[in-house]
C-alpha positions in Angstrom: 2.2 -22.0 -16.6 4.0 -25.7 -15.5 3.6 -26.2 -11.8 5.3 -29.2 -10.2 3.5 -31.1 -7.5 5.5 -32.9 -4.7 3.7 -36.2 -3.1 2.6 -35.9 0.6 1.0 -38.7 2.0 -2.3 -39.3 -0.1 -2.0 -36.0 -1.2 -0.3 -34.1 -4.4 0.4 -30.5 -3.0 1.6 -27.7 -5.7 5.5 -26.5 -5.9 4.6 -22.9 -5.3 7.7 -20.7 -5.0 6.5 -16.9 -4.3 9.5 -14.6 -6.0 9.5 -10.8 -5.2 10.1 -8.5 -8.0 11.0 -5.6 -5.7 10.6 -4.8 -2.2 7.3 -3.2 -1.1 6.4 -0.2 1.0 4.2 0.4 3.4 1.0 0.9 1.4 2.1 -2.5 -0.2 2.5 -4.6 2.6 -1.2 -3.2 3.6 -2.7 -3.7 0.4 -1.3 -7.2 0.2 -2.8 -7.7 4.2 -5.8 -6.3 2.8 -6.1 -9.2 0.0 -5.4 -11.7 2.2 -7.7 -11.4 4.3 -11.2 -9.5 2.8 -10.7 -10.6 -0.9 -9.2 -14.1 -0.8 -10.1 -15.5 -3.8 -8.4 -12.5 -6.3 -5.3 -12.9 -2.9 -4.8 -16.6 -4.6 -5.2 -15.4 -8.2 -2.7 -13.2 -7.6 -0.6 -15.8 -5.7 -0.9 -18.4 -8.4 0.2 -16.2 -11.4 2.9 -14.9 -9.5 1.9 -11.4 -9.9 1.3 -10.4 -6.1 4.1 -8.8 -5.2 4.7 -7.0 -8.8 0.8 -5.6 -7.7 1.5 -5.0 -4.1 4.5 -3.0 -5.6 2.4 -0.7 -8.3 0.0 -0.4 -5.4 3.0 1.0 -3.0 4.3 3.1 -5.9 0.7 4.5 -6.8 -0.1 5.4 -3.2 3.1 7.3 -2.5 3.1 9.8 -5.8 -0.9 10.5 -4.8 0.4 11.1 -1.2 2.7 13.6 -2.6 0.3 15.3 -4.8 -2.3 15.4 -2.0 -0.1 16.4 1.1 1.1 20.0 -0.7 -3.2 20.9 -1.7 -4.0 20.1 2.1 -1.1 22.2 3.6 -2.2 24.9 1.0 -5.8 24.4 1.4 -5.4 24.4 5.3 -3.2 27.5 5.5 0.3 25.7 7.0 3.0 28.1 6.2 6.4 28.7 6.9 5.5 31.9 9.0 3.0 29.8 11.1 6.2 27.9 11.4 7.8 30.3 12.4 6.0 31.5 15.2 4.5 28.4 16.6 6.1 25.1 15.4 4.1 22.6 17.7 1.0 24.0 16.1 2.7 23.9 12.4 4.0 20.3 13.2 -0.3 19.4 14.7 -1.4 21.1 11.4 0.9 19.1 9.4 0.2 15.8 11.2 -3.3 16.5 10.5 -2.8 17.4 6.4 -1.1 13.6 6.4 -3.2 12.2 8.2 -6.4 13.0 6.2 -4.1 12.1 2.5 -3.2 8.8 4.0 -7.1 8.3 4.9 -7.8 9.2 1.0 -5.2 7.0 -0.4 -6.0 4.3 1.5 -9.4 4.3 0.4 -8.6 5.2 -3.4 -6.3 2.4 -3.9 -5.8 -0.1 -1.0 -9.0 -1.1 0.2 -10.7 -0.7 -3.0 
């Protein structure tokens, strides 16, 4: 990898240019948060091989198909159905609040604070 270095003052400061492959999702944007401030040194690894956002992308990617596997077992698991739907929807909507809620709490530790 050629980097370019620009003078400033007494100083030689790298011509880091950050590119992003694709735009990331929520789970990326807190997985790259994450990085930057608990685990710095792999945040700047990441940085200077110009891999972050490609990561922070696979991470957003990753997190969103094991939300979608996890929400259906908890709604299944928990009993949500249609006829509770049916004939109470603020408790269907609580119950299904609470289903993402705890699949967002597993992803999040699976893949983004790990």
């Amino acid at each position: 990898m050629n980097i370019t270095y620009s003078q400033n003052g007494d100083y030689r400061i790298p011509n880091i240019v950050i590119r992003k492959t694709k735009p990331i999702g929520h789970y990326g944007r807190l997985r790259k948060a994450y990085l930057e401030t608990y685990r710095p040194v792999l945040f700047n690894e990441l940085v200077l091989s110009d891999t972050l956002y490609e990561h922070c992308a696979e991470i957003d990617e990753a997190a969103r198909n094991r939300m979608e596997l996890i929400v259906p077992e908890l709604v299944k698991r928990n009993g949500v159905t249609e006829q509770l739907k049916a004939e109470n929807q603020m408790e269907w909507v609580r119950q299904m609040n609470a289903c993402k809620a705890q699949a967002e709490e597993i992803v999040k530790a699976e893949l983004i604070y790990d």
